[in-house]
C-alpha positions as CSV (number, residue, x, y, z in Angstrom):
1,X,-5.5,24.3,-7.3
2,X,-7.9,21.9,-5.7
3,X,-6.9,18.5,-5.9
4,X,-9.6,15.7,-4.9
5,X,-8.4,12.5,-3.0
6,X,-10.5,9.5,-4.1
7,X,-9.4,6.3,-2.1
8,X,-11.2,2.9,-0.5
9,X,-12.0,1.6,2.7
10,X,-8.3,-0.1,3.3
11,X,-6.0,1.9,5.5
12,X,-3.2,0.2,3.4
13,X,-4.2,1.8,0.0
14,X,-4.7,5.2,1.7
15,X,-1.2,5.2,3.8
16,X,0.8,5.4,1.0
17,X,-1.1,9.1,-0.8
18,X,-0.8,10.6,2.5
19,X,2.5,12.4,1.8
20,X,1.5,13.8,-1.4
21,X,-1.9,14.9,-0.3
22,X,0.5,16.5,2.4
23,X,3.1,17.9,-0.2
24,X,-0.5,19.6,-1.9
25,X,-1.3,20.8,0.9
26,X,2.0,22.8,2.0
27,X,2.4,24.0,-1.4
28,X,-0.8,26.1,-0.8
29,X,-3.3,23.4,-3.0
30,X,-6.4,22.5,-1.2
31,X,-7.2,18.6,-0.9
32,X,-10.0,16.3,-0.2
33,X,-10.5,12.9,0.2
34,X,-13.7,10.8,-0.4
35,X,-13.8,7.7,0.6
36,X,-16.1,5.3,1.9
37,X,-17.1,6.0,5.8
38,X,-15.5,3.0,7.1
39,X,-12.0,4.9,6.7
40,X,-13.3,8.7,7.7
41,X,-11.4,8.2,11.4
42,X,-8.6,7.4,9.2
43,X,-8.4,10.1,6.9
44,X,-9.1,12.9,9.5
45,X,-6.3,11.8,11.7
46,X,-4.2,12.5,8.6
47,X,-5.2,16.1,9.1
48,X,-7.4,15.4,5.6
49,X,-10.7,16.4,5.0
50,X,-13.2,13.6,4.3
51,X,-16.4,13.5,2.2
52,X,-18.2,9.9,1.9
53,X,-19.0,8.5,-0.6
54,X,-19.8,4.5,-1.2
55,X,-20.3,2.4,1.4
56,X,-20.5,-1.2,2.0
57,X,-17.8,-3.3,1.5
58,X,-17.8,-6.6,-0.5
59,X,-17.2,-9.6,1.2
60,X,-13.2,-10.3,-0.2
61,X,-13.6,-13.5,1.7
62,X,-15.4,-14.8,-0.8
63,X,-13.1,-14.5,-3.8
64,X,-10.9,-17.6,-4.2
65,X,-8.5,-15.8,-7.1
66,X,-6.9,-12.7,-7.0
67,X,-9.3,-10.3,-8.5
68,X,-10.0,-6.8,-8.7
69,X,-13.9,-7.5,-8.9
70,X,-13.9,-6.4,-4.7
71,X,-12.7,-3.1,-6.0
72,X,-15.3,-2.9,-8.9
73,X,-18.0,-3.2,-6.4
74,X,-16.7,-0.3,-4.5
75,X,-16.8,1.2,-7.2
76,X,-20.4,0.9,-8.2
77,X,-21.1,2.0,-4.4
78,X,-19.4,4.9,-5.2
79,X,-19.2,6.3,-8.6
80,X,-22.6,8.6,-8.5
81,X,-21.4,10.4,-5.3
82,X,-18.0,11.0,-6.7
83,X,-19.3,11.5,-10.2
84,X,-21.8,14.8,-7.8
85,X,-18.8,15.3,-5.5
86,X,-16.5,16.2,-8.9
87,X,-19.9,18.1,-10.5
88,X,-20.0,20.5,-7.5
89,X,-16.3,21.6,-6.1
90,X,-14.6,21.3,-8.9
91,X,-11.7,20.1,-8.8
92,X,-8.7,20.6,-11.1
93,X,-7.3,16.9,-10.7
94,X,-8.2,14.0,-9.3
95,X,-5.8,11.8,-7.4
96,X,-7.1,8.2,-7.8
97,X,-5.8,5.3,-5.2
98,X,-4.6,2.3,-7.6
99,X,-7.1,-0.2,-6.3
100,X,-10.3,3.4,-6.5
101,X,-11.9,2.9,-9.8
102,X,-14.7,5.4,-9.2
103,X,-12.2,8.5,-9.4
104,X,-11.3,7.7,-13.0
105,X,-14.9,7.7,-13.9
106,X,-15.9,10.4,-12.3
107,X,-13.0,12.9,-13.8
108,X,-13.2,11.4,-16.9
109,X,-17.1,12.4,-17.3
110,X,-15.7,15.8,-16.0
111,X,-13.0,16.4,-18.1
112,X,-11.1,17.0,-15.4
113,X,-7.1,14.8,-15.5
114,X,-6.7,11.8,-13.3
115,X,-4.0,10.4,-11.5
116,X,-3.8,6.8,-10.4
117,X,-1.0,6.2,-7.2
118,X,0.3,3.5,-7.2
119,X,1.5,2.0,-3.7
120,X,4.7,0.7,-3.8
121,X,5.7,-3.0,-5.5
122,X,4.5,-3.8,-9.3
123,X,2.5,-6.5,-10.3
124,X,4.0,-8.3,-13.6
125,X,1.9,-7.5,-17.0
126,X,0.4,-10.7,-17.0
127,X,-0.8,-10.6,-13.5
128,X,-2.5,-7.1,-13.7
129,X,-4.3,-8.3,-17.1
130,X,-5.7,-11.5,-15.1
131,X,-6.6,-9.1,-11.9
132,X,-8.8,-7.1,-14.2
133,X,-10.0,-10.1,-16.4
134,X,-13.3,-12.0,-16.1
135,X,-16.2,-10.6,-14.1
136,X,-14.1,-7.8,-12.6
137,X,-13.9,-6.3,-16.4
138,X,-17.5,-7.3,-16.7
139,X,-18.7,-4.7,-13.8
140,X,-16.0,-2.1,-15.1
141,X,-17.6,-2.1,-19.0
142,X,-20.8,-2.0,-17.1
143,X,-19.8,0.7,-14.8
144,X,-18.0,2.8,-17.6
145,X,-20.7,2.1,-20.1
146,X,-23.5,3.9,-17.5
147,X,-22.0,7.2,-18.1
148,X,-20.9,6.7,-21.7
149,X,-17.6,6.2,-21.5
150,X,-15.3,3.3,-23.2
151,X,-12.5,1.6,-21.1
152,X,-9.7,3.7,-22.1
153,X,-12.0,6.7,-21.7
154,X,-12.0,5.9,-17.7
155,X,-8.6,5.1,-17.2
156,X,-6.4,7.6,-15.6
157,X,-3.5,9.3,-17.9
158,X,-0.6,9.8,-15.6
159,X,0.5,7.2,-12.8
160,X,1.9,8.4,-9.6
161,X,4.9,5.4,-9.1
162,X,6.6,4.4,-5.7
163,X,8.2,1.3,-6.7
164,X,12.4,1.3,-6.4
165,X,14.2,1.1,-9.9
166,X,16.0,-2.2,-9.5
167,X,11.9,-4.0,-8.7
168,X,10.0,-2.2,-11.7
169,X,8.5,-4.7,-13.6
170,X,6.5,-2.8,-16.1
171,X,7.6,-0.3,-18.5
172,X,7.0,3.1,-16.2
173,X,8.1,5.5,-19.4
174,X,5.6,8.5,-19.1
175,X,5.1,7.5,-15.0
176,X,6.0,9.9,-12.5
177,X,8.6,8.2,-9.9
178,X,7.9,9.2,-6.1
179,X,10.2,8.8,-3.0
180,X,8.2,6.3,-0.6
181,X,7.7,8.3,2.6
182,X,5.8,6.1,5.4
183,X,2.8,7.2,7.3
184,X,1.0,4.9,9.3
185,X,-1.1,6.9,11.5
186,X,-0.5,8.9,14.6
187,X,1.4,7.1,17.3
188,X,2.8,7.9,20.6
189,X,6.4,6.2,20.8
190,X,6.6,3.7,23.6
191,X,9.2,4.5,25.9
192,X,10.5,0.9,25.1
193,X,11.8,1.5,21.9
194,X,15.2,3.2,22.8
195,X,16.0,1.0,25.6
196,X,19.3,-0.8,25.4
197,X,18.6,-4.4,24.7
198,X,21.1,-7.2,23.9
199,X,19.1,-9.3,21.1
200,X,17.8,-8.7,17.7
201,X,14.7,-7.0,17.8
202,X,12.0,-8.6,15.0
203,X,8.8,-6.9,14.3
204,X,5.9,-9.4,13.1
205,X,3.7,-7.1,11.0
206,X,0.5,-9.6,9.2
207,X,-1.8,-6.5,8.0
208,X,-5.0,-8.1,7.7
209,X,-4.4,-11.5,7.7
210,X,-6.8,-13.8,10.4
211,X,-6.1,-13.7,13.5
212,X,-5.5,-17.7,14.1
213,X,-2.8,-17.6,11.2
214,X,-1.2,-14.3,13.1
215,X,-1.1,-16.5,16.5
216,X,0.6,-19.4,14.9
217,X,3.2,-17.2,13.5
218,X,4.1,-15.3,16.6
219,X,3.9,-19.0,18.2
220,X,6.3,-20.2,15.8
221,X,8.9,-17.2,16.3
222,X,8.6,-17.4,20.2
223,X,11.2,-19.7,20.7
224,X,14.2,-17.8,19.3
225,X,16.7,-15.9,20.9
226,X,15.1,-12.5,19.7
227,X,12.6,-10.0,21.0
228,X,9.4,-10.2,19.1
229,X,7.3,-7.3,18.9
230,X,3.8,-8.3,17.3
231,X,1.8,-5.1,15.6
232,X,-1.8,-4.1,14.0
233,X,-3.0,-7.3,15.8
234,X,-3.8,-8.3,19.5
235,X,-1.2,-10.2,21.1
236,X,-1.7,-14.0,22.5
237,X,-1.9,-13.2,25.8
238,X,0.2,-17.2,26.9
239,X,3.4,-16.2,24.9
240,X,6.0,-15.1,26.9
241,X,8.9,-12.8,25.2
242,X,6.2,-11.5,22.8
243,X,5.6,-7.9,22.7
244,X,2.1,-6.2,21.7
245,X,3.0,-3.5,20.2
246,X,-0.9,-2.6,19.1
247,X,-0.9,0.2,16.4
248,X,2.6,1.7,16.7
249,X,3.5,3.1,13.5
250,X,6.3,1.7,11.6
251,X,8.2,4.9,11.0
252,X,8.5,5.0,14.8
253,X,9.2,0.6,15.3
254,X,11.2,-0.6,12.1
255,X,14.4,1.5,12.7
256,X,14.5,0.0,16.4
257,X,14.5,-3.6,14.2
258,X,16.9,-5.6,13.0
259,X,14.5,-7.8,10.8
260,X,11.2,-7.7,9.5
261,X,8.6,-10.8,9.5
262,X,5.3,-9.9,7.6
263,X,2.5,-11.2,5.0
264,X,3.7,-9.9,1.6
265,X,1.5,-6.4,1.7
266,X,3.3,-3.7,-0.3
267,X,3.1,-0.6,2.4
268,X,5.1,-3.5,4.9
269,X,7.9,-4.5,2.3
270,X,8.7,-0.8,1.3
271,X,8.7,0.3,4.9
272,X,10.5,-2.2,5.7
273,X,13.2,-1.7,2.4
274,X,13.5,2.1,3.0
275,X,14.9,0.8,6.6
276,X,17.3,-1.5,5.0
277,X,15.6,-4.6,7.0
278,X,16.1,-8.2,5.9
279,X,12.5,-9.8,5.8
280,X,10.8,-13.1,6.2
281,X,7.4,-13.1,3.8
282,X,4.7,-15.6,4.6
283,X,2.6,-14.4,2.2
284,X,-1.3,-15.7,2.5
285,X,-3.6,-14.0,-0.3
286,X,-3.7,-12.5,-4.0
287,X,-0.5,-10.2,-4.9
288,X,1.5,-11.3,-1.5
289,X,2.6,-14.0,-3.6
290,X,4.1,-12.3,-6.1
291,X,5.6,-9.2,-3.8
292,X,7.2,-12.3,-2.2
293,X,8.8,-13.9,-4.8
294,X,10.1,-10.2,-6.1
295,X,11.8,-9.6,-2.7
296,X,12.8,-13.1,-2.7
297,X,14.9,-12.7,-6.5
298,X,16.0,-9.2,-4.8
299,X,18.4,-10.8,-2.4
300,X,16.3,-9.0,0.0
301,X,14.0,-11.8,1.9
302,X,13.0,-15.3,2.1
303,X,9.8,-16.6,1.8
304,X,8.7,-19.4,3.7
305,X,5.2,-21.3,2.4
306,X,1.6,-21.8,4.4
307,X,2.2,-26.1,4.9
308,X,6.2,-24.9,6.8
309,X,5.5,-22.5,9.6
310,X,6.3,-24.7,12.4
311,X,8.8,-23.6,14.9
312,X,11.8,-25.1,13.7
313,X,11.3,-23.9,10.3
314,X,10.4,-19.9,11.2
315,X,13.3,-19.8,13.5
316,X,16.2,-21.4,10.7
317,X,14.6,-19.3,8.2
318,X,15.0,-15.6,10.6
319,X,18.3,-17.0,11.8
320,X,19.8,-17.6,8.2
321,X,18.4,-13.6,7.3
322,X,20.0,-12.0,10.6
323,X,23.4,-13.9,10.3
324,X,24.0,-13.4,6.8
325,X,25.0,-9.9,6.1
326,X,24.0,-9.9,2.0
327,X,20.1,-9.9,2.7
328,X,20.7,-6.5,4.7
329,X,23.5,-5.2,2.1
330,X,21.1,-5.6,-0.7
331,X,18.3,-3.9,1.6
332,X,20.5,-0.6,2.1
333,X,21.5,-0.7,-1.2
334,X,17.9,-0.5,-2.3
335,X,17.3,2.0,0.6
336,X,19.6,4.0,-1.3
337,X,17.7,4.0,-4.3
338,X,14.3,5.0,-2.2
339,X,15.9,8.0,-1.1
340,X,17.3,9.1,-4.3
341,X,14.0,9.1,-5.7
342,X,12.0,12.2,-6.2
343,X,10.4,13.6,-2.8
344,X,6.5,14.7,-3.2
345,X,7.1,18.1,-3.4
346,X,8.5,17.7,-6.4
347,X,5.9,15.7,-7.6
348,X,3.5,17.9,-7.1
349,X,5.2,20.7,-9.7
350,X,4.6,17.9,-12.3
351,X,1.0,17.3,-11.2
352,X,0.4,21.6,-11.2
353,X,1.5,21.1,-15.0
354,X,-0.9,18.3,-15.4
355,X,-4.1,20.3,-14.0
356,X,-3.0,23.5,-16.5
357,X,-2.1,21.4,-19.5
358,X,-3.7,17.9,-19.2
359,X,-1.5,15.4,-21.2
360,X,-2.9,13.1,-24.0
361,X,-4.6,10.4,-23.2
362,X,-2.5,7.4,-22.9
363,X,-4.3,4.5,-20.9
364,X,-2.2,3.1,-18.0
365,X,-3.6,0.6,-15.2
């Protein structure tokens, strides 16, 4: 079977279809992955192969709301090579990345069955209809309209699902539950992580979030009695008791940690839940909000706002998660549920049914 990747530029939407696209593989399929060129380093370090398609990336910057109108201008980038890409190998699905609205398109002119995967926390109902609401669903009638296809033409008919039973918040019947695994690129462990140390280690993860709002957090977590280890950014080089710990993967730092501090982004809260880590969310744009608040109502985190991250405040706040024992309880308990989830080689028997007997269509975002 050949299965055909389609993702965008953001390392965080491609992480999480790594392990199926892995599970493929090993079960004899063949995969590739187009995507834009800005995340071909990316993809090839996964051992995948990479075919661009797209290319420049809209300024998210520029979008005040939460919007999925960024991802419909990747999409327009990249729907004609995808569209040629599907023409000429031939693939006998197509795995779509949640946020990768060309894929869709380009199977559904094909006739060929698409899968969207899903990262990890759900957005509520209300919150996905306002995401693809206004221009965004503008440039997607547009887009869809180019090749003749209605809305529910181009949306994918089975969803690939990583999100833990007890924080669904959609109805997922007809989904296809995966176990999260985490990949976050290569990594050579640092010789660090396994030496005995006598305070809680805390790893400040911010994903993309500027670099002056990443400072003041560390700044504001420097003063407690715990060893900080900053990653994905560089670290302020006047802080002393902060670690850089630069790209290390999380599957090699979070089960060294005792607690997690990070900006709301899916791939960090799972990772960070299939360790059974406590977190502190200081969420800063679109659906970190809302993954927030979820892992807040979970037991699992707390959540401290953008006008409170002084010192005093992000040290009470990590003091209160490491000394009371429920936020990690309800973390393991959830763990639990992670790992009783279906692994991705079992997936991938449900998607080799898909590919020889496509399933009705039945529209799902």
């Amino acid at each position: 079977m050949r299965v055909l990747f389609t993702t965008t530029p953001g390392r965080g939407h491609f992480f999480p279809m790594v392990p199926l696209a892995w599970a493929l593989r090993c079960a004899g399929h063949q995969v590739v992955v187009a995507a834009p060129p800005q995340i071909a380093e990316s993809v090839r370090a996964a051992g995948l192969e990479h075919v661009p398609v797209g290319g420049g990336a809209p300024d998210a910057g520029r979008y005040r709301e939460f919007t999925a109108e960024p991802w419909a201008v990747l999409a327009e980038h990249a729907v004609d090579a995808t569209t040629d890409l599907v023409a000429r190998w031939c693939p006998d699905l197509v795995v779509c990345g949640y946020a990768e609205l060309a894929g869709p398109v380009a199977a559904a002119v094909h006739e060929v069955p698409a899968v969207s995967h899903h990262w990890g926390l759900h957005l509520a109902d209300e919150s996905v209809r306002r995401l693809f609401s206004g221009t965004a669903a503008i440039r997607l009638r547009r887009l869809h309209a180019r090749f003749g296809l209605s809305d529910e033409e181009a949306a994918p008919e089975l969803v690939v699902d990583l999100c833990p039973p007890s924080l669904a918040r959609v109805d997922r019947t007809g989904w296809l539950p995966m176990r999260h695994i985490p990949y976050g690129g290569a990594g050579i462990p640092a010789p660090w992580l396994w030496e005995p140390r006598d305070r809680p280690r805390i790893c400040v993860s911010m994903g993309g979030v500027p670099a002056e709002v990443v400072h003041e957090t560390v700044r504001g977590l420097a003063g407690a009695d715990a060893e900080i280890v900053l990653t994905g950014s560089d670290c302020p080089a006047d802080l002393p008791g902060v670690r850089a710990g630069g790209r290390l993967p999380h599957d090699q730092l979070l089960p060294t940690c005792d607690a997690v501090v990070h900006h709301g982004g899916s791939g960090t809260a799972m990772n960070s839940l299939l360790c059974g880590l406590p977190q502190l969310v200081l969420p800063h744009a679109g659906e970190q909000f809302e993954n927030a608040e979820r892992l807040v109502a979970a037991g699992v985190a707390r959540q401290v706002g953008s006008a409170e991250r002084d010192a005093g405040t992000l040290g009470a706040e990590l003091e209160e998660l490491l000394d009371d024992p429920s936020y990690r309880d309800r973390a393991l308990r959830i763990r639990s549920e992670i790992e009783s989830m279906p692994a991705p080689g079992e997936v991938v028997l449900a998607l080799e049914a898909c590919a020889e007997s496509p399933p009705a269509l039945t529209p799902i975002r």
